[in-house]
N, CA and C atoms as an extended XYZ file, in Angstrom:
294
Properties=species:S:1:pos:R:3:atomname:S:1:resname:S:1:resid:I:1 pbc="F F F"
N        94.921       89.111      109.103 N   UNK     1
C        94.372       89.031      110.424 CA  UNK     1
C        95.200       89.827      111.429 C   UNK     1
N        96.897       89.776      111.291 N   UNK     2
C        97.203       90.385      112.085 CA  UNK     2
C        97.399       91.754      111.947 C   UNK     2
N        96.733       92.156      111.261 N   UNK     3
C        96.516       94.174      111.071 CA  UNK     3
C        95.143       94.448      111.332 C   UNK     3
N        94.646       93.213      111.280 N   UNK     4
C        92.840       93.941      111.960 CA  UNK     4
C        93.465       93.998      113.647 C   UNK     4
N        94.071       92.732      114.268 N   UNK     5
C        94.296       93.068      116.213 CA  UNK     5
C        95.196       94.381      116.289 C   UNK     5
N        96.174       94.566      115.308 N   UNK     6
C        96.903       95.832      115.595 CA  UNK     6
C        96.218       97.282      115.388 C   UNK     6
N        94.970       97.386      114.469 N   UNK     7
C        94.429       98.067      114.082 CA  UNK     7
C        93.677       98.683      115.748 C   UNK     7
N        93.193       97.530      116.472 N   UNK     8
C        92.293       97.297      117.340 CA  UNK     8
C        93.154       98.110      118.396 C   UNK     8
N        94.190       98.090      118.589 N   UNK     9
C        94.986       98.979      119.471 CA  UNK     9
C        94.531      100.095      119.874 C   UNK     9
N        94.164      101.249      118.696 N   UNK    10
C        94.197      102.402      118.454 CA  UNK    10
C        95.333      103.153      117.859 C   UNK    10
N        96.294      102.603      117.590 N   UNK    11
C        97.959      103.360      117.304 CA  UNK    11
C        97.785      102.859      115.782 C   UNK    11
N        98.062      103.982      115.226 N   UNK    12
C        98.546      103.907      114.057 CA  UNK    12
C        99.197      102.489      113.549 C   UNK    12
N        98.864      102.064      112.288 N   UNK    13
C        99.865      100.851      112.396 CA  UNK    13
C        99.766      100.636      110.545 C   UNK    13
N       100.950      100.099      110.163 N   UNK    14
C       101.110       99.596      108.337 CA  UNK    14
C       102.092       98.964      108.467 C   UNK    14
N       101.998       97.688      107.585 N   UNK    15
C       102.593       97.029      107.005 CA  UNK    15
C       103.982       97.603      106.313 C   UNK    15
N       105.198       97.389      107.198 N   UNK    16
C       106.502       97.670      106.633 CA  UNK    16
C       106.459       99.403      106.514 C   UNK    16
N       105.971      100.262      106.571 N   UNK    17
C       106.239      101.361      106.543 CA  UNK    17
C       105.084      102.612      106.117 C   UNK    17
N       104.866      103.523      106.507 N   UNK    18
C       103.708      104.605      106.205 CA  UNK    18
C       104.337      105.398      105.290 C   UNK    18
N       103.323      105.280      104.178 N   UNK    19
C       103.270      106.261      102.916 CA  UNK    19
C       104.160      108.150      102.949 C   UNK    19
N       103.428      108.054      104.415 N   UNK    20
C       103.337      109.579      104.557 CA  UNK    20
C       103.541      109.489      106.104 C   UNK    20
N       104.406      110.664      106.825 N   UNK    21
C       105.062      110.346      107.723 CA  UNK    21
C       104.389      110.518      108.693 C   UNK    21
N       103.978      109.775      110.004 N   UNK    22
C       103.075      109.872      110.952 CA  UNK    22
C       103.825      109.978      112.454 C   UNK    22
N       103.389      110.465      113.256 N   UNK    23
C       103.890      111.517      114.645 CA  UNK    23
C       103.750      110.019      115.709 C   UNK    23
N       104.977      109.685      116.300 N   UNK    24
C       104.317      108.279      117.124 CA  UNK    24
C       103.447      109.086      118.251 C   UNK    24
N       103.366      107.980      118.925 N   UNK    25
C       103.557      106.480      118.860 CA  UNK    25
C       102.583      105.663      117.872 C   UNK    25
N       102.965      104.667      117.220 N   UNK    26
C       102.910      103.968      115.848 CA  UNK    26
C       103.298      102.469      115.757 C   UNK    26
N       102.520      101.691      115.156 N   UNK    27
C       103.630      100.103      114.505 CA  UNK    27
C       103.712      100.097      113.597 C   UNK    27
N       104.185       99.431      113.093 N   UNK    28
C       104.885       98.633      111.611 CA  UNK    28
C       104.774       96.997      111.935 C   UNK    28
N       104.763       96.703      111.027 N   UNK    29
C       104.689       95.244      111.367 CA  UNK    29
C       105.127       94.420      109.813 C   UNK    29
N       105.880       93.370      110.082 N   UNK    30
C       106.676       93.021      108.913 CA  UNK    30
C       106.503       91.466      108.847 C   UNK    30
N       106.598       90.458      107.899 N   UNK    31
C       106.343       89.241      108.024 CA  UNK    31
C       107.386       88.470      108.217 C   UNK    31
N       107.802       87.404      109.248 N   UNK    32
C       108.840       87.091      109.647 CA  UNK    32
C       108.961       85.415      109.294 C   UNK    32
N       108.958       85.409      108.118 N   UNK    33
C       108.870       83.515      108.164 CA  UNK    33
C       107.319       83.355      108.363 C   UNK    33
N       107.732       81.626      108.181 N   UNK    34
C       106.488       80.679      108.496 CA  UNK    34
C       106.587       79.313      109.120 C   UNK    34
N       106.111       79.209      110.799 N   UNK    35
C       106.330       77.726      111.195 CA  UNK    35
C       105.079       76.521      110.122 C   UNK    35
N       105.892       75.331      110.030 N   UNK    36
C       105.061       74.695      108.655 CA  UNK    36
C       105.224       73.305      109.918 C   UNK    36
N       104.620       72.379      109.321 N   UNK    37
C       105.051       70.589      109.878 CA  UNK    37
C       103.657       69.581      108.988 C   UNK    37
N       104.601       68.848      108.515 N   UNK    38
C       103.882       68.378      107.659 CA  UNK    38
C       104.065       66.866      107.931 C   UNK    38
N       102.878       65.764      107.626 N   UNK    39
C       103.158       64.510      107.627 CA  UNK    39
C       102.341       64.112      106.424 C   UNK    39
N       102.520       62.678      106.154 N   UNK    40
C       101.936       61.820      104.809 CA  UNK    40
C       101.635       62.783      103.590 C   UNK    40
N       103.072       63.248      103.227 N   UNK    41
C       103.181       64.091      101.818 CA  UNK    41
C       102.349       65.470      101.952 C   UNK    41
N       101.837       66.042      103.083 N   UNK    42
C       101.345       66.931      102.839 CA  UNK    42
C       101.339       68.099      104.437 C   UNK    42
N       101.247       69.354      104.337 N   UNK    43
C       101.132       70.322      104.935 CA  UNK    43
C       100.096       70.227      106.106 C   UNK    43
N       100.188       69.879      107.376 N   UNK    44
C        99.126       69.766      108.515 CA  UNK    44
C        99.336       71.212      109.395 C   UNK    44
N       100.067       71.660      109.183 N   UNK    45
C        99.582       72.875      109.872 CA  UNK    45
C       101.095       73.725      109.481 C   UNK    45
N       100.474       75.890      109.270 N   UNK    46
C       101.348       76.103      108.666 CA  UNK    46
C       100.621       77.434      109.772 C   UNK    46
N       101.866       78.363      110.299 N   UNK    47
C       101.521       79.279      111.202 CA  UNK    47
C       102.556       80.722      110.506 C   UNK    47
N       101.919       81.941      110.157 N   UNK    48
C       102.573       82.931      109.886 CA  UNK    48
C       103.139       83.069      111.251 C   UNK    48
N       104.870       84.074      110.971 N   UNK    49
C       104.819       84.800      112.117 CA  UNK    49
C       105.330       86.337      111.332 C   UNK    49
N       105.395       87.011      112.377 N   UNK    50
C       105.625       88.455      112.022 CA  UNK    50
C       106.417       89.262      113.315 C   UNK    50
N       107.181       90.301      113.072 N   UNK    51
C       107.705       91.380      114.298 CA  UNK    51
C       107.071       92.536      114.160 C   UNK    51
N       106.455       93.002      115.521 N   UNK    52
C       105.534       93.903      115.375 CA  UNK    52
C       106.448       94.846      116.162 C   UNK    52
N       106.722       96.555      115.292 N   UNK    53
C       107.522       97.295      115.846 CA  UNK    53
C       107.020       98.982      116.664 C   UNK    53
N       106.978       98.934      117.675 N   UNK    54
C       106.120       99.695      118.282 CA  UNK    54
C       107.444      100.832      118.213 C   UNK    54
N       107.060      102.038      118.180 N   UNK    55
C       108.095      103.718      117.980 CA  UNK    55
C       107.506      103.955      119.011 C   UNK    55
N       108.211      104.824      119.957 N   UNK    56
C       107.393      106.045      120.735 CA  UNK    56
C       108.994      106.793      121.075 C   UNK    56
N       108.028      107.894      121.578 N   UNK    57
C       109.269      109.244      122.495 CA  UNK    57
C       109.298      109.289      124.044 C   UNK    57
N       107.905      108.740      124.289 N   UNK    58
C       107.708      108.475      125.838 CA  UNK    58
C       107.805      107.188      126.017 C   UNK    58
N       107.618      106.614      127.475 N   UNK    59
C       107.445      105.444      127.610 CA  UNK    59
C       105.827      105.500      128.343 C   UNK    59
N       104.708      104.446      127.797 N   UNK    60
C       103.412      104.693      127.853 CA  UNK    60
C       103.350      103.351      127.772 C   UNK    60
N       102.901      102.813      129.294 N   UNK    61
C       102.739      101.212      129.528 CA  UNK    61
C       101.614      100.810      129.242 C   UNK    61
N       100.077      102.075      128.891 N   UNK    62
C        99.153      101.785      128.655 CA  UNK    62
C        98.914      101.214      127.413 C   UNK    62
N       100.130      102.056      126.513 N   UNK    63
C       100.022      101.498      124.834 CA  UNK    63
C       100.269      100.038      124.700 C   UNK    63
N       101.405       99.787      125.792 N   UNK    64
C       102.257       98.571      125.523 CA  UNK    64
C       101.422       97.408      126.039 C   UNK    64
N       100.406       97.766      127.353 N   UNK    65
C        99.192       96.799      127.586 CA  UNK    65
C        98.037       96.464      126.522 C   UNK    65
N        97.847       97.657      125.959 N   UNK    66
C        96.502       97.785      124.456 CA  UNK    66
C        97.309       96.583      123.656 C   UNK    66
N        98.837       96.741      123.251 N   UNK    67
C        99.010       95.694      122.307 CA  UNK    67
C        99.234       94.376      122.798 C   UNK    67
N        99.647       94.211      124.064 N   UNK    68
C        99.431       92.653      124.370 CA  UNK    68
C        98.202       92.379      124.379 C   UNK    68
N        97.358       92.841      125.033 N   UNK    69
C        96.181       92.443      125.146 CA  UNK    69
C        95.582       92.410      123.995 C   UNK    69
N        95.516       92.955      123.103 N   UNK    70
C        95.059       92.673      121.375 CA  UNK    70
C        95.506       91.323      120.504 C   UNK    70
N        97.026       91.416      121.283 N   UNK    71
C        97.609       90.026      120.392 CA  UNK    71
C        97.170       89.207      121.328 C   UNK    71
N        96.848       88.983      122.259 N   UNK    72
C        96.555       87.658      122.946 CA  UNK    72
C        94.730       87.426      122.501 C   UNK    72
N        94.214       88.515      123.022 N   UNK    73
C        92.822       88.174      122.277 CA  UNK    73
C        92.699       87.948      121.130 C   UNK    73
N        93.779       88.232      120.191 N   UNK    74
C        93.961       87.838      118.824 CA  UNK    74
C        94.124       86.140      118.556 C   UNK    74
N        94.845       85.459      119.733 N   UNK    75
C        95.235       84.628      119.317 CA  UNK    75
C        97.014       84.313      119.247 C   UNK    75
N        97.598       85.365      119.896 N   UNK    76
C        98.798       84.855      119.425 CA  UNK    76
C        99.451       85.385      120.283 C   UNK    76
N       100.348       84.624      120.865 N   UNK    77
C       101.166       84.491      121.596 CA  UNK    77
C       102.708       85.366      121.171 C   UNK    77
N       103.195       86.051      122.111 N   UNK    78
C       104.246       87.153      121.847 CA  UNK    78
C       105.506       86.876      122.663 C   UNK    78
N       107.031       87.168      122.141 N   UNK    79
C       107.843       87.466      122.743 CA  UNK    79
C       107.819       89.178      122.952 C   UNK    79
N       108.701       90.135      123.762 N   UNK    80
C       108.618       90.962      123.812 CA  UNK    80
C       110.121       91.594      124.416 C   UNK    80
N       110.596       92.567      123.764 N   UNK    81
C       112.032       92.513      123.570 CA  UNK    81
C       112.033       94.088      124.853 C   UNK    81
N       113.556       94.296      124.831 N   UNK    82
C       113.693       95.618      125.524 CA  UNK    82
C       113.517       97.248      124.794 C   UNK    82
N       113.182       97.845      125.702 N   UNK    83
C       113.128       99.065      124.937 CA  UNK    83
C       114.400       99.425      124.517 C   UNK    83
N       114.264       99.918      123.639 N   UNK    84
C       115.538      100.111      122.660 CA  UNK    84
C       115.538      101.749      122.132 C   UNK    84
N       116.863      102.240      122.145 N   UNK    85
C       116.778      103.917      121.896 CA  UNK    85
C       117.273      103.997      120.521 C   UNK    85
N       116.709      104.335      119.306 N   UNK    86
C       117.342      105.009      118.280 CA  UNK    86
C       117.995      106.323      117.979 C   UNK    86
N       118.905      106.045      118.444 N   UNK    87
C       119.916      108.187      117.954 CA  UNK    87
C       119.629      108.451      117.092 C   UNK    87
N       119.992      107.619      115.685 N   UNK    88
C       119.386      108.649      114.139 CA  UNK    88
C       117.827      109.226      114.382 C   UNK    88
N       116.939      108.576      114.400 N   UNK    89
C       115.207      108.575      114.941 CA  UNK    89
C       114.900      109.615      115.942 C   UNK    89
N       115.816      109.415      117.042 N   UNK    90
C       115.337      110.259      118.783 CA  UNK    90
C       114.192      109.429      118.864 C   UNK    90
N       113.864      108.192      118.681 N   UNK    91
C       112.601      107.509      119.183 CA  UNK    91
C       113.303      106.257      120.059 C   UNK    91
N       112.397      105.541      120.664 N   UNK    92
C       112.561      104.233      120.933 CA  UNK    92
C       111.250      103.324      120.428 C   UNK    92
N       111.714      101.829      120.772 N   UNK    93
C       111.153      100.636      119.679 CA  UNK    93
C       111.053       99.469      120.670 C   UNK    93
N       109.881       99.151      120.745 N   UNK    94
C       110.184       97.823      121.444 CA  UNK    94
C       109.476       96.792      120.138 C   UNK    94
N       110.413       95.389      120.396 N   UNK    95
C       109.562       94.556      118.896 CA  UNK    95
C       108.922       93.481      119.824 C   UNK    95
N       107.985       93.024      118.814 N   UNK    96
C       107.076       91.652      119.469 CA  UNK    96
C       107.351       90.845      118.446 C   UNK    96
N       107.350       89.717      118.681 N   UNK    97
C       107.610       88.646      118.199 CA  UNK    97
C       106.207       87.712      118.257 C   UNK    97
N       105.726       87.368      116.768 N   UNK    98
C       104.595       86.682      117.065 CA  UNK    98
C       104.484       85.303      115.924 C   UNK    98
């Protein structure tokens, strides 16, 4: 489910990494745990989460609105970290937390 709302973006996006190397801006998105809570011997509710990792070279607030607004119409609620500069890369990364 959560690669059909990222899909919905328009930005490029795969699971942990692209085959073949793609020009950002781009996500990745990786699976981060699972909130669980369980009563009377059994599992009542079990919630994936995941960090969704956005690349770019510019800074483009329109991209960064497309993906909140996808994860919230998705359903899921986000932390959202600082932009961050990679030297090896020359890109920057902001992650979501979902």
């Amino acid at each position: 489910m959560i690669q059909e709302v990222l899909v919905g973006t328009g930005l490029p996006c795969a699971y942990h990494h692209f085959a073949k190397p793609v020009t950002p801006p781009f996500l990745v998105y990786l699976g981060n745990g699972q909130d669980t809570f369980g009563a009377d011997n059994t599992w009542t509710y079990t919630n994936n989460r995941y960090q969704i990792e956005y690349y770019f070279t510019e800074k483009n607030e329109e991209n960064e609105r497309a993906i909140e607004e996808a994860l919230l119409l998705g359903g899921f609620n986000y932390e959202k970290s600082e932009d961050t500069f990679i030297d090896d890369e020359g890109l920057y990364v902001i992650y979501y937390y979902v």
